[in-house]
C-alpha positions as CSV (number, residue, x, y, z in Angstrom):
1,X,-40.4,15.5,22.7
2,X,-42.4,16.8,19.5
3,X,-40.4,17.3,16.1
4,X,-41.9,18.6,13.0
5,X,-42.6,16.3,10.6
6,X,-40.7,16.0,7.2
7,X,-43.8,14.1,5.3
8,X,-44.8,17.4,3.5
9,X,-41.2,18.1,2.7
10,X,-40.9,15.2,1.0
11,X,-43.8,15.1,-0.8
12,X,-43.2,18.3,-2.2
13,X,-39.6,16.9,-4.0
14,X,-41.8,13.8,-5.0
15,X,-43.9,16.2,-6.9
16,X,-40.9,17.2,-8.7
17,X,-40.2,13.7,-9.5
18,X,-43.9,12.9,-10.7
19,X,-44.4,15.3,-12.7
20,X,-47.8,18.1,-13.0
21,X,-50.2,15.6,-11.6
22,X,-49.4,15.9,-7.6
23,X,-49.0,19.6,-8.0
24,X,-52.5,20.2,-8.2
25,X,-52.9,18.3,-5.0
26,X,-54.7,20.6,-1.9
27,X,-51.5,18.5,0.2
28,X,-48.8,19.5,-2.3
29,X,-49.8,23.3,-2.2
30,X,-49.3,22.8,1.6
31,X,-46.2,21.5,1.2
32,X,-44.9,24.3,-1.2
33,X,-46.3,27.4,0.9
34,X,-44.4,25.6,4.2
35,X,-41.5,25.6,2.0
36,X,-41.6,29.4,0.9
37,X,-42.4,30.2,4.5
38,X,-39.8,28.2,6.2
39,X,-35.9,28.4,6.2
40,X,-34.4,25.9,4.0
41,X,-31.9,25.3,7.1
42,X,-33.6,23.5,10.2
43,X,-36.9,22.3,8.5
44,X,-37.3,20.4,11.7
45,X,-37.2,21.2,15.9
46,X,-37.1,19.2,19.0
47,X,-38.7,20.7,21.9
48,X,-37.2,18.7,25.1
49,X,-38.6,19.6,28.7
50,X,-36.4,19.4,31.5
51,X,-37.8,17.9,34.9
52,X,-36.0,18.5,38.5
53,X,-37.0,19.6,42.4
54,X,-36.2,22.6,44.0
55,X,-33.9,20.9,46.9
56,X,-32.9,24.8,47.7
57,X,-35.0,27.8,46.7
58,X,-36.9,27.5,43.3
59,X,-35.6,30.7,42.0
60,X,-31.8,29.6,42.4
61,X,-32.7,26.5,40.7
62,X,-33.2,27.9,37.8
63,X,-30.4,30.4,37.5
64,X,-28.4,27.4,38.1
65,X,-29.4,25.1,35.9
66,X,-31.2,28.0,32.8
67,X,-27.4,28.7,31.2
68,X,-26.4,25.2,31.0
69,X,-29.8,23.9,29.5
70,X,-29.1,27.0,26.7
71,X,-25.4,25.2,26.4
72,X,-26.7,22.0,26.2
73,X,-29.5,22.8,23.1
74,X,-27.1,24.8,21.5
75,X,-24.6,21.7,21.4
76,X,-27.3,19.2,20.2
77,X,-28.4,21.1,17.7
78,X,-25.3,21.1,16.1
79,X,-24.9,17.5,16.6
80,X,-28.7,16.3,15.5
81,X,-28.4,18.6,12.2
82,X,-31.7,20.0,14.1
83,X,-32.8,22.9,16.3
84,X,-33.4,21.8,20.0
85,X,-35.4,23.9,22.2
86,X,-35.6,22.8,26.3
87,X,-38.0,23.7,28.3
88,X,-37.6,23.4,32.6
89,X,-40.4,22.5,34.7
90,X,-39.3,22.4,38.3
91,X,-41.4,20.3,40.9
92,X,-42.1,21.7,44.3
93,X,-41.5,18.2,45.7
94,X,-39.3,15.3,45.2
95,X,-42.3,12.6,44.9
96,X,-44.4,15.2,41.9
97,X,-40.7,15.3,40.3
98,X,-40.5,11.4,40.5
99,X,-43.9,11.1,39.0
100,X,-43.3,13.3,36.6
101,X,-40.1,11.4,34.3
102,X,-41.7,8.4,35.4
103,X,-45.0,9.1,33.4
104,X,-43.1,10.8,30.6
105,X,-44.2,14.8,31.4
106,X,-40.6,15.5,31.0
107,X,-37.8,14.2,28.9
108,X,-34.9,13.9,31.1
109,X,-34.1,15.2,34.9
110,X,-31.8,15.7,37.7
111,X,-32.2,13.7,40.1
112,X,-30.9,12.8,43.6
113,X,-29.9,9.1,44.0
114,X,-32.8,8.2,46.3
115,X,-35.1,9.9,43.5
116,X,-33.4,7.4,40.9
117,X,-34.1,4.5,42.8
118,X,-37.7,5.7,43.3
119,X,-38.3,6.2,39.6
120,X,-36.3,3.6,38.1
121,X,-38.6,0.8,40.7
122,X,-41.7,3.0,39.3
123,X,-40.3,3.0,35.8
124,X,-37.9,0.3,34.8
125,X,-36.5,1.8,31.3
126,X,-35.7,5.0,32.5
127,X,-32.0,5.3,31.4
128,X,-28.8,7.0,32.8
129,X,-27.4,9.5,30.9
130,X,-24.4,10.6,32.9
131,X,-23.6,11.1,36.6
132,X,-22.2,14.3,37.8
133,X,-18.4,14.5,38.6
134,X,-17.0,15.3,41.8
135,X,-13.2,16.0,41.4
136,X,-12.7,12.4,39.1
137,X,-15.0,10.4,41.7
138,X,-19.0,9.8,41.8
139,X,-18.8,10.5,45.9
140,X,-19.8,13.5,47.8
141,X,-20.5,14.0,51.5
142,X,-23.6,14.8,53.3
143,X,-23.9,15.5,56.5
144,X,-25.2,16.0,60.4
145,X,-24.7,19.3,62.0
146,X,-25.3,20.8,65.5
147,X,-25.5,24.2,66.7
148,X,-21.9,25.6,66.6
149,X,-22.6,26.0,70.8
150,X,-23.5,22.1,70.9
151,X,-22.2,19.8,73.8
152,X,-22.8,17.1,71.3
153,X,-19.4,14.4,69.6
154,X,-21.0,12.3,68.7
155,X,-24.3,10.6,66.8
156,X,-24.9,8.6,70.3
157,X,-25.4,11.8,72.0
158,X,-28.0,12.9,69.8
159,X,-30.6,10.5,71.7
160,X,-33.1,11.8,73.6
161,X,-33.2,15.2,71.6
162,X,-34.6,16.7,68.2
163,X,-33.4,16.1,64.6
164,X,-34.7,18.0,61.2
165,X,-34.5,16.3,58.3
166,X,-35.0,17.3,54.6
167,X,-37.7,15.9,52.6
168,X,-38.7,12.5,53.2
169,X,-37.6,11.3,50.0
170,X,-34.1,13.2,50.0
171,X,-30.7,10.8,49.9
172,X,-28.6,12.9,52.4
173,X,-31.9,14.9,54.2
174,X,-33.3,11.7,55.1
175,X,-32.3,8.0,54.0
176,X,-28.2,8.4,54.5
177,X,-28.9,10.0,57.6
178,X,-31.5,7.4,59.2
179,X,-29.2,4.8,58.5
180,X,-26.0,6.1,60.4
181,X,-28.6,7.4,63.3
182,X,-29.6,3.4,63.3
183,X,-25.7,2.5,63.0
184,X,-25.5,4.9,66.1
185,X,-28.2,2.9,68.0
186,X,-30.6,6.1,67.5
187,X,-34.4,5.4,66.1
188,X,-36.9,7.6,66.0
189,X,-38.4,6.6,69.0
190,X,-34.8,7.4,70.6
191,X,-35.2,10.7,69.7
192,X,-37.2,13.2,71.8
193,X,-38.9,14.1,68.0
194,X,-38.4,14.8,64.5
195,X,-39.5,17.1,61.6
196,X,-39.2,16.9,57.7
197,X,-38.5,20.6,56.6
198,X,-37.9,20.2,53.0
199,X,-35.4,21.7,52.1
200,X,-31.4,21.8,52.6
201,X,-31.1,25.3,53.9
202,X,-34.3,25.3,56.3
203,X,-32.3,22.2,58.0
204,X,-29.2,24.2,58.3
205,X,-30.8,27.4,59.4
206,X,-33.5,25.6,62.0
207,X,-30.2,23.6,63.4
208,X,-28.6,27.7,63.7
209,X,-31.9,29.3,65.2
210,X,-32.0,26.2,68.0
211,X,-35.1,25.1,66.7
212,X,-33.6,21.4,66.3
213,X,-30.6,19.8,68.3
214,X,-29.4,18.5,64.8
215,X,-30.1,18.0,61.4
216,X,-28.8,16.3,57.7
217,X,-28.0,18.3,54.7
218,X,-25.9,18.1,52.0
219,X,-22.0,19.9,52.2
220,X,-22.0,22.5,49.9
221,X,-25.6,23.9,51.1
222,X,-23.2,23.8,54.7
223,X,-20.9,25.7,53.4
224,X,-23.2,28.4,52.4
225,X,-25.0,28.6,55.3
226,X,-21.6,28.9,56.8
227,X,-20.8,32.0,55.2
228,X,-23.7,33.5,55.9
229,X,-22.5,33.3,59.3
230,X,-25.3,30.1,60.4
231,X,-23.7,28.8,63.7
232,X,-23.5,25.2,62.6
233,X,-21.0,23.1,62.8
234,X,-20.4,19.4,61.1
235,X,-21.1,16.6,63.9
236,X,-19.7,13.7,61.1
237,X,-19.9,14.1,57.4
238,X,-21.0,10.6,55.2
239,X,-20.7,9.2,51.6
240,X,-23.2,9.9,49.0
241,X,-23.2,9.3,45.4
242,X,-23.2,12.1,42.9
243,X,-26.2,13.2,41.1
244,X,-27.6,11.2,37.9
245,X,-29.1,13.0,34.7
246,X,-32.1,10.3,33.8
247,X,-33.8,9.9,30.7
248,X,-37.3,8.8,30.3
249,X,-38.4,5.8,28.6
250,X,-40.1,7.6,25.6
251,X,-37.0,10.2,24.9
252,X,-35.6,9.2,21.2
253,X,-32.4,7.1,21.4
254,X,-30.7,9.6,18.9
255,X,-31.1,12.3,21.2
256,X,-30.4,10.7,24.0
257,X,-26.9,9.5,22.3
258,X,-26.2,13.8,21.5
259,X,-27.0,14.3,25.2
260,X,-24.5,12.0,26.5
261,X,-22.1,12.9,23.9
262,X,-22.3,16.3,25.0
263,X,-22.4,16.5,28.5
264,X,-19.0,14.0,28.8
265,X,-17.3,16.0,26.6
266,X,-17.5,18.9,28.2
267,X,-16.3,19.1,31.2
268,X,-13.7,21.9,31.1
269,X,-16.7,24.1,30.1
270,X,-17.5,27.0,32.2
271,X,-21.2,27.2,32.0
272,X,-20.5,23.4,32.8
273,X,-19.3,23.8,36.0
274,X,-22.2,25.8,36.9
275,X,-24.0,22.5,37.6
276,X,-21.5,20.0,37.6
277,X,-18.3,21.5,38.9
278,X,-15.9,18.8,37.3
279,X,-18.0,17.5,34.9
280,X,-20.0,14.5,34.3
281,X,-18.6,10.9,34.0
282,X,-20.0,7.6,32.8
283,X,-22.8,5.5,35.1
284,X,-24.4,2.5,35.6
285,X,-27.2,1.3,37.8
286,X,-25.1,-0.8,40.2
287,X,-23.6,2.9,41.3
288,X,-26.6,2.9,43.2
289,X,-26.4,-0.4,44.9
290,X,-25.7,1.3,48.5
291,X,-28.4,3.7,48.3
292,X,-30.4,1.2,47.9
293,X,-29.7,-0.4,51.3
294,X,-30.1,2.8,52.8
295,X,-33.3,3.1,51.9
296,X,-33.7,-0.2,52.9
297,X,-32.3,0.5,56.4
298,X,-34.4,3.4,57.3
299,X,-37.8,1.7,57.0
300,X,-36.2,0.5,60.6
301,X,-35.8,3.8,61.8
């Protein structure tokens, strides 16, 4: 986060106050051509960079989330008395998006609740701004399909054949699913083999083409593949928590307070709803409590 600084604004109404002396100064000249060359409104800007993964196809990432970053500057500006300008840099994978809030090259990021663990273990003051909404509650479902054709009921039957996950640090693509495979019984030396393919929808659509018996992805990405006419079908559908906007450790407390402020107050917001259907709610760390044993659990698998 850079701001311009107010030093040579200041020194120019000191001058004022000082009388003739300072005005002959090579730094009060500097000061009074910024002034005639700036507006007297927004003498300072906030340029904010916005970190997150492309879980589904890099392009619809950012129409998704460009709208609601324009919302959101617009709204802190008018809170901070100052222009904010963000910025989005999207990683091509989860761990470079970890890395990247966790060393401070961006100022705050969406991330998936595996990814928070991750970050917050690599980076202990990175903060919660808000979680994401879903209908009231901070649960949504993931799950495991099969092609729409499969024999398969249940997870027990899954041994002995092929499974696709997402990427290998997703929450639903990989952790949430290894640990209900291990409730099952199922390791990965149970199953005939196993692939990470990144993405949501390359899951879903390998699972359609028969290129995997089964596979984990998140609902909604289901749901799209669905209508597209993907023959998939759910095989059982789990808990996951909702998604958590994250601040890094450097981001000004101030700003961070105008960020909260606005994304909890807004959730009847259209361009809201774009990335958080209903919303965003209040979090804390122990949210994340059960992910945590997930990710615990799978180091079994």
């Amino acid at each position: 986060m850079k701001k311009v600084s107010r030093d040579v604004f200041s020194l120019f109404f000191l001058g004022l106050r000082e009388g003739k002396k300072i005005f002959c100064s090579p730094l009060y000249v500097l000061a009074a051509c910024l002034l005639g060359l700036l507006p007297l409104q927004a003498q300072a800007e906030i340029t904010l960079t916005f970190g997150t993964y492309a879980a589904d196809k890099p392009t619809e990432t950012v129409r998704k989330y460009r709208p609601f970053l324009s919302f959101l500057a617009d709204r802190m500006s008018e809170r901070l008395g100052e222009r904010v300008t963000i910025k989005m840099q999207i990683a091509k994978e989860y761990e470079e998006g970890i890395r990247q809030l966790a060393e401070g090259e961006v100022d705050f990021a969406r991330f998936g609740p595996a990814s928070y663990v991750m970050v917050k273990e690599a980076n202990p003051d990175i903060r919660i701004v808000a979680i994401e909404s879903k209908k009231g509650e901070k649960r949504f479902k993931g799950v495991i399909v099969v092609h729409r054709e499969s024999p398969a009921q249940s997870l027990e039957e899954l041994a002995g054949l092929t499974f696709a996950f997402g990427d290998e640090l997703s929450t639903i693509g990989r952790y949430l699913a290894q640990a209900h495979l291990l409730d099952a019984g199922i390791a990965g030396t149970d199953l005939h083999s196993f692939a990470y393919l990144g993405r949501h929808d390359l899951v879903g659509e390998a699972v359609g083409a028969g290129k995997f018996a089964a596979g984990a992805l998140k609902e909604s990405t289901f749901k799209k593949l669905i209508a597209k006419g993907v023959p998939i079908r759910v095989l059982m559908s789990f808990d996951n928590v909702t998604k958590p906007w994250l601040a890094s450790a450097d981001l000004d407390d101030e700003v961070l307070v105008a960020m909260r402020e606005v994304m909890l107050s807004s959730q009847n917001e259209e361009i809201v709803r774009r990335v958080a259907k209903n919303g965003f709610l209040e979090s804390e760390d122990a949210d994340y409590d059960f992910i945590r044993a997930a990710i615990e659990q799978s180091r079994g698998f």
